[in-house]
C-alpha positions in Angstrom: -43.2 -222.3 -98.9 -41.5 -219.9 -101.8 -39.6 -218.1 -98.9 -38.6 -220.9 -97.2 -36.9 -222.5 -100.3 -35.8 -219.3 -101.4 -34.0 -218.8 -97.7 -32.6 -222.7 -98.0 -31.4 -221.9 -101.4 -29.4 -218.6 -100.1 -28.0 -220.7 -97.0 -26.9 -223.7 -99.2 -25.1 -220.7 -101.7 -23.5 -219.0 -98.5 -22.1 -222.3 -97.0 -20.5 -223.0 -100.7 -19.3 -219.4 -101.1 -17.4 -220.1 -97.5 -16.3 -223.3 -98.4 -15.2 -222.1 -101.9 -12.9 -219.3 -100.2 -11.4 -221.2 -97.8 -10.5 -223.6 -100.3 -8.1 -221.1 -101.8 -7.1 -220.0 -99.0 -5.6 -223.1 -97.8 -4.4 -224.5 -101.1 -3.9 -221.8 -103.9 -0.7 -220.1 -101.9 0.9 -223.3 -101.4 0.4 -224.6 -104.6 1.8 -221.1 -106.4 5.1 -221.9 -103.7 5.5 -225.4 -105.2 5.4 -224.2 -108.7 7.6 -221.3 -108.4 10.3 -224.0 -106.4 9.6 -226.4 -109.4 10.0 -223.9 -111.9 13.3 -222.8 -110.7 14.9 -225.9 -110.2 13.5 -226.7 -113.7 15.6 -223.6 -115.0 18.1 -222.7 -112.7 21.0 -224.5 -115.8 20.5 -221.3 -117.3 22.4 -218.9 -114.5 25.3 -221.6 -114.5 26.0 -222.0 -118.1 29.5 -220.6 -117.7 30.6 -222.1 -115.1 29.9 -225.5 -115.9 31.3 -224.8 -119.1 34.6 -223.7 -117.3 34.8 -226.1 -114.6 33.4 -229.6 -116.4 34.0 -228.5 -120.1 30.3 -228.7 -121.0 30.1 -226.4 -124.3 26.9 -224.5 -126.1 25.5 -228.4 -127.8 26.4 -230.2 -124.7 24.2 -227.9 -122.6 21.1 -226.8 -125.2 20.6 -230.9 -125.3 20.7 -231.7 -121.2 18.5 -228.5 -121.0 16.3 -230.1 -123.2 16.8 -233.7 -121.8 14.4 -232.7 -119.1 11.8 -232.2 -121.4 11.9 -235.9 -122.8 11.7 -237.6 -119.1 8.9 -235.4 -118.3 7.2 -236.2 -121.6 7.4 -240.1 -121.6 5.9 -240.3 -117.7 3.8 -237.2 -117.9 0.4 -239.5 -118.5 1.8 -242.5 -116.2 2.1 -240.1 -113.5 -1.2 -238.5 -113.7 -2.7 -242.0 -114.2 -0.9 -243.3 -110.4 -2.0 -239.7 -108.9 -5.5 -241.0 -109.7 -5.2 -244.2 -108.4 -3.3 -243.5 -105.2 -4.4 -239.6 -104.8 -3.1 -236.3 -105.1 -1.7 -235.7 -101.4 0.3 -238.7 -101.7 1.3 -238.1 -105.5 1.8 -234.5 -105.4 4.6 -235.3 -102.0 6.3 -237.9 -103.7 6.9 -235.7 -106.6 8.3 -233.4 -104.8 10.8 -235.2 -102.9 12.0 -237.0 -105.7 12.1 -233.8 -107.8 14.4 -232.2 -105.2 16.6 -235.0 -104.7 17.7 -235.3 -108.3 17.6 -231.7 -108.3 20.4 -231.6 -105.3 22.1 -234.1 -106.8 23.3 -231.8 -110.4 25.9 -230.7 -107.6 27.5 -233.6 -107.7 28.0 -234.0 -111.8 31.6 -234.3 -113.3 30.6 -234.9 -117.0 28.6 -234.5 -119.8 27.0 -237.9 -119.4 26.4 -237.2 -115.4 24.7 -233.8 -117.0 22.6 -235.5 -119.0 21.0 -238.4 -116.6 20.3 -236.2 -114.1 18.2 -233.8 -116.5 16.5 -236.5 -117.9 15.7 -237.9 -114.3 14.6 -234.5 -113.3 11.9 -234.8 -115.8 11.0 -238.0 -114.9 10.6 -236.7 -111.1 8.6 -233.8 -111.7 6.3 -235.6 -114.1 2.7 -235.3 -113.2 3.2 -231.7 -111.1 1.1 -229.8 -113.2 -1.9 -231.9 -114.0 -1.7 -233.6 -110.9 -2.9 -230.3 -109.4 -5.2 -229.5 -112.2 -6.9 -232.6 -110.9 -6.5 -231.6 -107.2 -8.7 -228.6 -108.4 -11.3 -230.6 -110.4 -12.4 -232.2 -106.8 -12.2 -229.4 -104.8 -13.5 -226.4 -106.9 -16.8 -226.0 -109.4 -16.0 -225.3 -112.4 -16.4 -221.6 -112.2 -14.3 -221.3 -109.7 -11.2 -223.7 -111.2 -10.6 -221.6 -113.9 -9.5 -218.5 -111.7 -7.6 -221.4 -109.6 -5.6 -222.5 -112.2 -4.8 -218.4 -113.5 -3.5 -217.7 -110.0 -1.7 -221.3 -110.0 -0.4 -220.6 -113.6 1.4 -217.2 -112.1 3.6 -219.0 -110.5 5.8 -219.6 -113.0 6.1 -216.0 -114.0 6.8 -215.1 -110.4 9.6 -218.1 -110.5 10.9 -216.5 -113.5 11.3 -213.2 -111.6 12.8 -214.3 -108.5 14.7 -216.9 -109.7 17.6 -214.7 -111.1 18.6 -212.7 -108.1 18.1 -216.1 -106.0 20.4 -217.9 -108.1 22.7 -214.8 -108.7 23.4 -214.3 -104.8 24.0 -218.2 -104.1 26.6 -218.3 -106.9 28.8 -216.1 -104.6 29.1 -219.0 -101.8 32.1 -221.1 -101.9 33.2 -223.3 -99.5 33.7 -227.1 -98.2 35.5 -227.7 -101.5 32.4 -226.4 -103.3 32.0 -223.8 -106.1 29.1 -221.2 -106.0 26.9 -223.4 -109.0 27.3 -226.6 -106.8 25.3 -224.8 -104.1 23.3 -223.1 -106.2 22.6 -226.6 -106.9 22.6 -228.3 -103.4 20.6 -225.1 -101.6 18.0 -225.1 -103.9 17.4 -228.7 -104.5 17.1 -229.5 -100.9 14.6 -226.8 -100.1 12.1 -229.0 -102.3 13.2 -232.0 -100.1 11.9 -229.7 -97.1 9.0 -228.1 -98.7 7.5 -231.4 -99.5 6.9 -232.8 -95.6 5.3 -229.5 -95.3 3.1 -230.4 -98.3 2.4 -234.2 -96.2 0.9 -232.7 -93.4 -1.0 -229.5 -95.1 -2.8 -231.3 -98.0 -5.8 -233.1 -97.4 -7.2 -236.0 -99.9 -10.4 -234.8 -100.5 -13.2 -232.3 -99.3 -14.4 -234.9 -96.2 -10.9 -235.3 -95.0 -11.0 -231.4 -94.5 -10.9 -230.6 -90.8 -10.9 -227.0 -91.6 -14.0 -226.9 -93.2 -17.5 -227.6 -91.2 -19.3 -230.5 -92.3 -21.6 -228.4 -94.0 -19.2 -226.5 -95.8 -17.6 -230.4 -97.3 -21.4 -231.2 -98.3 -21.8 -228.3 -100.4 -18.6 -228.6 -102.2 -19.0 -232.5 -103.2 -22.6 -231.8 -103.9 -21.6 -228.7 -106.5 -19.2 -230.7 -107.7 -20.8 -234.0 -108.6 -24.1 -232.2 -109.8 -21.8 -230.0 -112.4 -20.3 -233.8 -113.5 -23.9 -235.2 -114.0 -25.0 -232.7 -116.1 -22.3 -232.5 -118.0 -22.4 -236.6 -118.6 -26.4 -236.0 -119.3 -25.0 -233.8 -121.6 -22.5 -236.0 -123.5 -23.7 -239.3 -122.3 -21.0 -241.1 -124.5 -17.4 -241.2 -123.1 -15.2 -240.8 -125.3 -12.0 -243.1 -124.8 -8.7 -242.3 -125.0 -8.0 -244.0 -128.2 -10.5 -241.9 -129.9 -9.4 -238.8 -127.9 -5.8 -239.5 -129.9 -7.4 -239.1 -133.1 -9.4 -236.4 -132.2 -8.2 -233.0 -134.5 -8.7 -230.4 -131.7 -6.6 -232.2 -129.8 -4.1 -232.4 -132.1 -4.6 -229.4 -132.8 -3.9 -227.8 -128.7 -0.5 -229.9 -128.5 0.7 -228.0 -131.6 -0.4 -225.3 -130.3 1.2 -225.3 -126.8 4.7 -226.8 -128.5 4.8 -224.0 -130.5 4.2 -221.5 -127.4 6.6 -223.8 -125.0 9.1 -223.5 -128.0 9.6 -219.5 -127.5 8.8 -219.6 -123.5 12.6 -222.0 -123.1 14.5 -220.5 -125.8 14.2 -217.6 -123.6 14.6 -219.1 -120.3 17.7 -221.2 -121.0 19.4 -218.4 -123.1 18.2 -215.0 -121.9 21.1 -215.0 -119.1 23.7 -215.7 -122.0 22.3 -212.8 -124.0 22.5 -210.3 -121.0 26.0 -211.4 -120.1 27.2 -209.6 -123.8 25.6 -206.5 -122.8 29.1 -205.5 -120.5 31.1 -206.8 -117.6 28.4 -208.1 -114.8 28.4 -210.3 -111.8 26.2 -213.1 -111.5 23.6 -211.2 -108.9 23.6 -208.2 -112.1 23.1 -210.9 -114.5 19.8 -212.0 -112.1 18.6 -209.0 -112.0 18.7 -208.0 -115.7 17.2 -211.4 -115.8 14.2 -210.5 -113.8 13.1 -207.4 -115.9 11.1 -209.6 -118.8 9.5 -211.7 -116.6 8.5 -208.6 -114.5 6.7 -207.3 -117.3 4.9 -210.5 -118.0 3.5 -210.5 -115.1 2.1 -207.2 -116.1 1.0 -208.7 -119.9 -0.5 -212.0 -118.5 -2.8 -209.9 -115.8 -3.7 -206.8 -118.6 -4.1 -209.7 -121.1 -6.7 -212.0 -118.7 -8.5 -208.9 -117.6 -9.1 -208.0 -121.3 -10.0 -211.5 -122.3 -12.7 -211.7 -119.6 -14.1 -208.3 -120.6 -14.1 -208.8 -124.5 -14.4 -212.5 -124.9 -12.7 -214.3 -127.9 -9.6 -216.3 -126.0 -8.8 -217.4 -130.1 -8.2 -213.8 -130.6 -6.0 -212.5 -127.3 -4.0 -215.5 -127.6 -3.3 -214.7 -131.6 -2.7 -210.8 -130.4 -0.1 -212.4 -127.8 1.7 -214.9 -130.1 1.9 -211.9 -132.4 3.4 -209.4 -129.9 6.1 -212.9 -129.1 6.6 -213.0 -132.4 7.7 -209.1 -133.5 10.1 -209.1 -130.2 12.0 -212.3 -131.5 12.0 -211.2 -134.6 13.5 -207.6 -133.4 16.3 -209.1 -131.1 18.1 -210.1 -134.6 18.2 -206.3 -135.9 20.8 -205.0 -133.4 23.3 -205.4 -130.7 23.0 -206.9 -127.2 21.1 -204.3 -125.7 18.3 -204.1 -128.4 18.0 -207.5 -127.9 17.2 -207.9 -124.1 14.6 -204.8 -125.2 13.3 -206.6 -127.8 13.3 -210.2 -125.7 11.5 -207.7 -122.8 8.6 -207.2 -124.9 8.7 -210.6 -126.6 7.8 -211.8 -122.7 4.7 -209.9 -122.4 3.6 -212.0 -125.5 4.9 -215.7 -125.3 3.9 -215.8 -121.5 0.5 -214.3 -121.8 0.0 -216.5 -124.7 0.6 -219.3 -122.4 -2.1 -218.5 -119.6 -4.1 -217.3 -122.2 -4.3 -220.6 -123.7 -5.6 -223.0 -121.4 -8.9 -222.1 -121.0 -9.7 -223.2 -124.5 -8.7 -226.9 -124.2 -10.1 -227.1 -120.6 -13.8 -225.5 -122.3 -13.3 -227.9 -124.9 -13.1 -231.3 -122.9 -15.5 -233.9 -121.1 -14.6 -233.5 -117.1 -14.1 -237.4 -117.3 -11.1 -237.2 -119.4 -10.0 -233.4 -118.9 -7.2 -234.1 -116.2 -5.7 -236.9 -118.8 -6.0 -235.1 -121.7 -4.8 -231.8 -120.2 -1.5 -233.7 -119.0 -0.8 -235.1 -122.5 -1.3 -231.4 -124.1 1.5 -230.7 -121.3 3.5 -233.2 -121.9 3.3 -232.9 -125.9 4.0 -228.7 -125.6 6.8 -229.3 -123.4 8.4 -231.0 -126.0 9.4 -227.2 -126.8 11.4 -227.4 -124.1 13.6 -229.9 -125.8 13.5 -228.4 -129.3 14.5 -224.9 -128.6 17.8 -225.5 -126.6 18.8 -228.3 -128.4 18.9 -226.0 -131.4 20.2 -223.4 -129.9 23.1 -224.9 -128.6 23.5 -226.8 -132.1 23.3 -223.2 -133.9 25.6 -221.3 -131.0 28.5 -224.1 -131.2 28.7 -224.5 -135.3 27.5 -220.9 -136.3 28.6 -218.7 -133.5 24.9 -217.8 -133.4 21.5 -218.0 -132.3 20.1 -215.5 -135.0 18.4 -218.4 -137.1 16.7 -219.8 -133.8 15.3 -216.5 -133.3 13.9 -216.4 -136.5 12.4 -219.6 -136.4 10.7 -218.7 -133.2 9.5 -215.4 -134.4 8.0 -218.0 -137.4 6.1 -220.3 -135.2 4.6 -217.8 -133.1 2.9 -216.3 -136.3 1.9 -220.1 -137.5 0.5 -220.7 -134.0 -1.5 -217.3 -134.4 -3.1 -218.2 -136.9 -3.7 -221.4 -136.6 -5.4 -220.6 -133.2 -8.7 -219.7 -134.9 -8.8 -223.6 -135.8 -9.3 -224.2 -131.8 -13.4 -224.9 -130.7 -13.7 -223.6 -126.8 -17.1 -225.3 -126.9 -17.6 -229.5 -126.0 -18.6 -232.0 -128.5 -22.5 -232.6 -128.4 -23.7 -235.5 -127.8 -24.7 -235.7 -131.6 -21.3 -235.0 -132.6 -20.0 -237.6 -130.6 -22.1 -240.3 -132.2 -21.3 -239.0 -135.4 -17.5 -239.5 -134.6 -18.1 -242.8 -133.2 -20.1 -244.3 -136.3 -17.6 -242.7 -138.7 -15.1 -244.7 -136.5 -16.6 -247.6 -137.1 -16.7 -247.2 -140.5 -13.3 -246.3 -141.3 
């Protein structure tokens, strides 16, 4: 009897291992494409600074604020979205995102104004809302929890690939011109439309959940829903009070992981939206020079966030490999006011291995922290709360670069944050709230 359980036990793990794999076969590549697409459209302002400047008359303030419009859009309909992907599901969700994202997107080729600028930016937000919990959640019903976390570090690369590419993409489209069209316009046009494309692909490829999966045997679908509601009911055995969202709100460590991410979103689009400005005063470039320049920090982040994760799995205390990386972030931008140009793309190049590992780094705290139930909620209001550095930091920039001639007290304040956010890091539990704890919480509610 011991031999045949034993042997039932090893087929059940075999048929989840193969169901497991093929899971990220099918969805992890295509889920890395969408992000690097979204994360360039998201971005792309930056390699067209100039030449809206000098065709529409859209100076430093103008621009650092519809950068940062984005991020107000995406904040206010971040939870909405997530809430309707739930409801409706994330095959649906996740297409309509998409389209919508690269319609607005195709449509910046079309503004004339400051005010046309800022709409669209703030409707580009509102479109891409939702992406990135939307497929945290997509993972949370197709992959145990063992498994999501290394999902979600693969997923999470995307941007930093995005980041790589997305200079010497944008650089070469700049050169086309034509049908009464300047080189930003189809900058624009080509890559907002490729979203539009990309998304019936995502129609037909995603399926709603594991039963809908023709590509995995019926066996294969039983073993992953099983793993997956059995890790749900133990953890609910384990905390068998919900905690609502109200509560959640008022809940320090919460609190406590938006300032956290803001303050690591803060440093991540300072750089993003003004790192092609700061490479253009290095000498006479083109636009496809510019790109590549561009490319060189986020090439070595790459490097950073894979060294850092493979370190943090090996030595574990994520509190401490995320302080080491918001301190490395925070000694680059601090360097990049000390000298010219050139010292300051160095110092920015190994600023990026900090701020970026920092952000991968980070996530595996709040998602150790949280109830399942709530995770995918919670984790798109920490997103939506951090991104809020992505209004801050060009705003100010551009506010500094028009009235001072400089972005030297930006820098500073970065390199300032990133040492608050190292420290306060150490604040941050990676471990849930007991049941006892919970109670606790709820009776001192009640009393206050």
């Amino acid at each position: 009897m011991k031999t045949s359980v034993s042997g039932m036990n090893e087929g059940v793990d075999s048929t989840l291992a193969s169901a497991i794999s093929k899971v990220k076969r099918h969805v992890l590549p295509l889920f890395v494409i969408m992000f690097i697409v979204n994360y360039i459209d998201r971005v792309n302002i930056g390699f067209v600074r100039t030449h809206m400047e000098h065709d529409l008359g859209i100076g430093a303030a103008a621009y650092g604020f519809g950068a940062g419009l984005f991020f107000i859009g995406y904040a206010l309909f971040e939870v909405p979205s997530n809430m309707l992907l739930q409801k409706v599901g994330a095959r649906i969700w996740l297409t309509r995102i998409m389209l919508t994202w690269g319609l607005v997107a195709a449509g910046m080729a079309f503004i004339q104004n400051e005010t046309h600028f800022y709409i669209l930016r703030f409707l580009l937000g509102v479109a891409e809302a939702g992406f990135f919990p939307g497929v945290i959640y997509y993972f949370t019903r197709w992959l145990p929890g063992a498994e999501r976390g290394k999902a979600i570090a693969i997923f999470l690369s995307g941007s930093a690939v995005a980041s790589l590419i997305s200079g010497p993409l944008s650089g070469l489209l700049l050169q086309i011109n034509g049908l009464g069209m300047h080189g930003w316009q189809w900058m624009y046009f080509i890559e907002g439309m490729f979203s539009v494309g990309l998304c019936v692909f995502v129609w037909f490829w995603l399926d709603a959940k594991p039963h809908d999966a023709k590509w995995l045997t019926r066996a294969e679908q039983d073993a992953l829903v099983t793993a997956i509601d059995d890790e749900q009911k133990a953890r609910e055995a384990a905390t068998p009070i919900r905690p609502s969202m109200g509560k959640l709100l008022k809940d320090r460590q919460i609190i406590l992981f938006c300032l956290i991410y803001f303050f690591i979103q803060l440093t991540i689009y300072a750089a993003t939206f003004w790192l092609p400005s700061i490479i253009k005063k290095m000498g006479e470039m083109s636009d496809f020079q510019v790109g590549l320049f561009n490319s060189i920090p986020w090439l070595l982040s790459i490097i950073g966030m894979y060294a850092f994760a493979a370190f943090s799995a090996k030595w574990k205390h994520q509190q401490a490999w995320v302080a080491t990386a918001l301190l490395i972030a925070a000694a680059g931008m601090f360097m990049s006011t000390t000298g010219g140009p050139i010292f300051a793309f160095v110092a920015i190049c190994f600023a990026a291995l900090g701020f970026k590992s920092a952000s991968s780094l980070f996530w595996p705290i709040p998602q150790a922290y949280l109830d399942a139930r709530i995770a995918a909620a919670v984790i798109a209001l920490i997103n939506s709360v951090g991104n809020l550095g992505g209004f801050v930091a060009p705003t100010t920039f551009g506010l500094l670069e028009e009235h001072t001639g400089s972005i030297q007290g930006g820098l500073y304040g970065l390199a300032a944050t990133s040492i608050i956010a190292a420290i306060i890091v150490f604040a941050a539990r990676t471990t849930p709230k007991s049941a006892a704890d919970l109670a606790v919480a709820e009776a001192a509610a009640k009393h206050a």
